[in-house]
N, C-alpha and C positions, 0 to 999 in steps of 0.2 A: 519469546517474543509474541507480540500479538501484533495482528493484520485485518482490515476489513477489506475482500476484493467486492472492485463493482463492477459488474462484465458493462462497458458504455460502447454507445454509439461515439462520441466525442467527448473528452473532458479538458478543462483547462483551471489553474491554479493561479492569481493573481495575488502580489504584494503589493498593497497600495491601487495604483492603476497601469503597474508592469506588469505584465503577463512573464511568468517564469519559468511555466510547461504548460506544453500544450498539445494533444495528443486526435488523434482520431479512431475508430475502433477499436477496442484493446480491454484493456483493464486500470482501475483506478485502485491503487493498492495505498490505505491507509496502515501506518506502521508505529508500533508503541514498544521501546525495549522495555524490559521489566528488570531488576536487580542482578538475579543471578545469570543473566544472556551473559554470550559471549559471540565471539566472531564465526565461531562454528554453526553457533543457533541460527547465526544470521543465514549467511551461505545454505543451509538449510530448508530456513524460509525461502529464498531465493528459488532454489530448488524447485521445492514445491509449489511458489508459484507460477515460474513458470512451465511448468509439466500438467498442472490442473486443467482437464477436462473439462470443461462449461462453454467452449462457441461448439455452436451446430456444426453436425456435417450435415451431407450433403440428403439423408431422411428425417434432417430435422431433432436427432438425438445430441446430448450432449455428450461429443467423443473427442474433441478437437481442443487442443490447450495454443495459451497463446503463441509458444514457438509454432506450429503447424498452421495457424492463422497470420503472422506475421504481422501483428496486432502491435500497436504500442502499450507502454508501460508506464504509468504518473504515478510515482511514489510523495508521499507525502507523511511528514511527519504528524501523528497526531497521539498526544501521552493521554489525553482524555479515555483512551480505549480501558486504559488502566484504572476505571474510575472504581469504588469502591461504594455503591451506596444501601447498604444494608446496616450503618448505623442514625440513620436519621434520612434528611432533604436534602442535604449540603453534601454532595462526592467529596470525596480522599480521593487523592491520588499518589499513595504513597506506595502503591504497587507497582509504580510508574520508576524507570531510573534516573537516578541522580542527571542532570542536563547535560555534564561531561561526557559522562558515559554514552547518555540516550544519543548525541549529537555522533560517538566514535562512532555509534553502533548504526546510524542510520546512515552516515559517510559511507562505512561497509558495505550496507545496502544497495546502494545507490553503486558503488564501485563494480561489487558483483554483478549484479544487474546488467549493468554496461557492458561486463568481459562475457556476459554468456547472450545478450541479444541487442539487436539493433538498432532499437526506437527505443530508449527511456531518456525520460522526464521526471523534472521532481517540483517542489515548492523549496521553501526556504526555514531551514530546520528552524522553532522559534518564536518564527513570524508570524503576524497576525494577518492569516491567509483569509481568502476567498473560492471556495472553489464551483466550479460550476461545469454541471455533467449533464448526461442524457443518458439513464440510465439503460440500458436494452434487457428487456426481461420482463419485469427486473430480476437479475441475478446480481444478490448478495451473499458473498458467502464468508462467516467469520472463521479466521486460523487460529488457534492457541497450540503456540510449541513448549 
């Protein structure tokens, strides 16, 4: 699986002009399965996301992950991660999994998520989202599992 975290001040994800998460301090976790994932890879990611050390403590290091900040969580589906562009202009995204799958596997996501912490949010697997952050940092950090 591939992930973009974005450590935010506040993020929120609209379909249309519904808002369908919406979060405040935390992390904005963009999410891409790839072929061979599986539900193991997932819970994984999970893991690791939420154990990842990136908020400050209390001298300003980054030591603190989001379970210890008590930060929210906006997952969002995005297969783009999986783009492919080192045969021309135009991305592949054939590295990206099939929509079935990408859809089981980010359900997962989003499940796990919820059984291990208390604030997650997501977008709408699919859909031709919106999303809008406030980046704090900025801390971007890309996962490849």
């Amino acid at each position: 699986m591939l992930a973009v975290l974005q450590r935010v001040k506040e993020a929120r994800v609209e379909v249309g002009a519904v808002v369908t998460g919406r979060i405040g301090p935390g992390l904005l976790m963009l999410v891409c399965a790839q072929p061979q994932d599986d539900e193991a890879v997932a819970e994984k990611l999970v893991a690791k996301v939420l154990k990842l050390r990136i908020f400050s403590d209390e001298a300003g290091k980054m030591n603190r992950s989001l379970q210890d900040v008590g930060g929210g969580l906006l997952v969002v589906s995005q297969f783009t991660l999986a783009a492919d562009t080192s045969g021309g202009n135009r991305p592949s995204f054939s590295g990206a999994a099939p929509a079935e799958q990408g859809r089981r596997l980010y359900e997962h996501v989003v499940r796990h998520a919820r059984a291990l912490h208390p604030s997650v949010e997501t977008g709408e697997f699919g859909a031709d989202m919106q999303v809008h952050l406030v980046n704090d940092g900025p801390v971007t950090i890309p996962i490849a599992l």
